[in-house]
N, C-alpha and C positions, 0 to 999 in steps of 0.2 A: 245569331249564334257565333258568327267570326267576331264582332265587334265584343263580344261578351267576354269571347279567349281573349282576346287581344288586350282587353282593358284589363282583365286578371294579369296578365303576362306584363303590361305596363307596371302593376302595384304589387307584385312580385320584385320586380328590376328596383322600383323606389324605393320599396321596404329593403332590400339585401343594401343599399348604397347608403339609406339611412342606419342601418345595426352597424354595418363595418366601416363606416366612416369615422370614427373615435379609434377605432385601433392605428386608421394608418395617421389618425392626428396626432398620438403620442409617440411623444421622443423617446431617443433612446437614451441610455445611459453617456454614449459616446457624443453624442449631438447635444448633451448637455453641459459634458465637458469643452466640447467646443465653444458654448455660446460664452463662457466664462472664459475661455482662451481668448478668447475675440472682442471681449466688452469692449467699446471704449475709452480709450484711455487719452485721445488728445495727440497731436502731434510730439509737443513737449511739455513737459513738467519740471517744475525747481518748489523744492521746498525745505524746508529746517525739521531736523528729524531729533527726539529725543529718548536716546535709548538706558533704561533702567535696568540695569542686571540682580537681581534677590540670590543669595546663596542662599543655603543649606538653613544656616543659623538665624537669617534673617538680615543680614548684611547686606546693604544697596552700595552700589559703585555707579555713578553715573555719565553718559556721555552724549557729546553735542557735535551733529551730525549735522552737514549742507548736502543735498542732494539734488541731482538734474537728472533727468531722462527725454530720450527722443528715440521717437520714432523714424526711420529711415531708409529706403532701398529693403524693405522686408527685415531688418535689422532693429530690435530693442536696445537700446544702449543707455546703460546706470552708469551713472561716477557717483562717489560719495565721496566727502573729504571731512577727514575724524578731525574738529576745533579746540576739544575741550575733554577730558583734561589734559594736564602736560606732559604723561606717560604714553599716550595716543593721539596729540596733537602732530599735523602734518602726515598723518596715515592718510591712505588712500586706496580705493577699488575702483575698480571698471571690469562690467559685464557685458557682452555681447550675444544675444538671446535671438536664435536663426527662428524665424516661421518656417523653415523648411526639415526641421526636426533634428538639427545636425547640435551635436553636445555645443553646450554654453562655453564659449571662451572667456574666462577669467584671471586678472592678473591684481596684486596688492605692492603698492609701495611701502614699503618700510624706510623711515626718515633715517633709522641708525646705522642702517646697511646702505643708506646711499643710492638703492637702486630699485630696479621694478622687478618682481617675480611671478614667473605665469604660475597658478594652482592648477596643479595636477589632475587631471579626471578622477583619479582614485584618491583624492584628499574632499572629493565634495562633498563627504557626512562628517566632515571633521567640524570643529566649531570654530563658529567665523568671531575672530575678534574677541575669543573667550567668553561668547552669548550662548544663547538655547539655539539659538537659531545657526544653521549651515550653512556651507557656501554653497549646495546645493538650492537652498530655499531662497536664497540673494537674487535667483534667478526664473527665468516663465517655463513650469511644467510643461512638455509638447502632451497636449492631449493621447499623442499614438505610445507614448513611451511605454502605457500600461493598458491592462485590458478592464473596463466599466461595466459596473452592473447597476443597474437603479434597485436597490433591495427595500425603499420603501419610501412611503412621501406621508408628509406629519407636520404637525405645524408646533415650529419653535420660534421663542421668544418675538412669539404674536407672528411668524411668518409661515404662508405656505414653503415648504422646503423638499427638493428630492434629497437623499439621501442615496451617497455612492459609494459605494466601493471601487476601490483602485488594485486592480493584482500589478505589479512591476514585471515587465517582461523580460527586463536580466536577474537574472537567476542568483547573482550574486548581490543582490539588495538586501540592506539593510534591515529594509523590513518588508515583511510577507503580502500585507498590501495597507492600504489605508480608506479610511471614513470621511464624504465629505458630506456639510448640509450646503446647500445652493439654495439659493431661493428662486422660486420661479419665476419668471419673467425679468427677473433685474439681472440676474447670474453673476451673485455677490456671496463668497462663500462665508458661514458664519463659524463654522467649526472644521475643525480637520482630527482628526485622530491617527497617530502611527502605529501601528501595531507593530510588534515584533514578533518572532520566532517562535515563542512559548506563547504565545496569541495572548498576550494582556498588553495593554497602549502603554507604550513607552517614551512618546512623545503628543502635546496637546496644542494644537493653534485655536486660541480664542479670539475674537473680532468681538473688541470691547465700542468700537463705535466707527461710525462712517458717515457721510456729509456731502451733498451733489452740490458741487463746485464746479459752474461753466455749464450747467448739464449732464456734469461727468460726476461715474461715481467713485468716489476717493476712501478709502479706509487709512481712518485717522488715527486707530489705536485698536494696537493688535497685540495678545502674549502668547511666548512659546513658552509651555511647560514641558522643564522634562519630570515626568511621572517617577523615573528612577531614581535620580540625582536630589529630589525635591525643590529642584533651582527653576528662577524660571525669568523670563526676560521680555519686558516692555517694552515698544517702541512706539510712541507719540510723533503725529507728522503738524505741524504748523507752518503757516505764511504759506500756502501751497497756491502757486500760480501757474496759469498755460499759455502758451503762442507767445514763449519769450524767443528774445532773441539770438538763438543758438545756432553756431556754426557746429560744424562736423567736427573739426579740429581741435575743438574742445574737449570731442570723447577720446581720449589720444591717451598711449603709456607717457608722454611729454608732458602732458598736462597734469598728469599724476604726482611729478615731485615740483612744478610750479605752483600747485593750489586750487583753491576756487575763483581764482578772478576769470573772468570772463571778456 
């Protein structure tokens, strides 16, 4: 009779571990934004970026971009140096992106002014270099900045994907929150949606292609549409290589009106 409770009482204990082990296996919305905060990206990266601007009318404007990035001391650090054309040639940025959640420091040379100027915290949803895209978006979302819901999982263009929403936790945002798909396990976002105010998207990030390079996965070709404006802006990455060899002093406001040599 003991051994009879006992065995019930065993297959009891089994069965409750076997049902509720699936709920504490799934992530959360936040935990998914982490793995995408955290994917791999390499110590360093350099690549040749090419960014396509569409107006309204259907008018392309084009430009040719050099880019580096490194990892360092919990520090993400961008330079880009505008080539081409000769209205934006010798432009230049540098971003500094804290893993400890502290706002992105960003600064832009300007060749006609002679000098280097820090962007403003409150100019981050302005448009960077006259694209779709922000100087906010130039930079790595901190996961905590908003609050995550996983509102559904579904599979796009051929991917299992969760789908998030984002609420912004300063109150004076832009927009009231946003859409992302992730796909699972690789934690590679294929869409973003902005919402605004009046709750219809008023901004679109599309992930037109991507390519594991070194192991790593790189997005080669991405567009920001603005849904508003009907303008919307390409940007193509090529030649894209990792573990060059980059010093710190590279990432420098110095370096900004010297160029891309290295």
């Amino acid at each position: 009779m003991k051994n009879t409770k006992l065995t019930k009482l065993l297959f009891l204990t089994i069965l409750i571990l076997v049902l509720t082990t699936p709920l504490f296996a799934q992530l959360t919305a936040e935990q998914v934004m982490w793995n995408v905060y955290e994917r791999p990206l390499g110590n360093n990266m350099s690549a040749t970026l090419n960014m396509t601007i569409t107006n309204a009318r259907g008018a392309q404007r084009e430009r040719s971009i050099v880019q580096f990035r490194q990892n360092e001391n919990d520090v993400e650090r961008k330079i880009m140096f505008f080539t081409a054309p000769a209205d934006v040639r010798n432009t230049s940025f540098l971003n500094y992106s804290y893993s400890d959640g502290k706002k992105d420091d960003q600064w832009i040379y300007l060749p006609a002014l002679g000098r280097v100027r820090r962007i403003a915290s409150d100019k981050s949803n302005d448009s960077f270099m006259g694209s779709d895209f922000t100087y906010d978006d130039m930079g790595a979302r901190y996961p905590l900045a908003d609050q995550h819901k996983i509102i559904r999982e579904e599979n796009f263009l051929g991917w299992d994907c969760y789908v998030i929403e984002s609420i912004p936790n300063e109150s004076n945002s832009e927009y009231v929150k946003t859409l992302s798909w992730i796909i699972k396990d690789e934690w590679i976002g294929l869409k973003k949606e902005f919402v605004g105010r009046n709750g219809s998207v008023v901004r679109l990030l599309t992930i037109n292609d991507y390519d594991q390079i070194n192991s790593i996965w790189v997005i080669t070709d991405m567009t920001m549409t603005n849904v508003v404006k009907n303008t919307s802006t390409t940007i193509k990455m090529n030649d894209v290589s990792f573990d060059n060899n980059l010093r710190s002093s590279f990432f420098t406001e110095r370096q900004m009106s010297i160029g891309p040599r290295i």
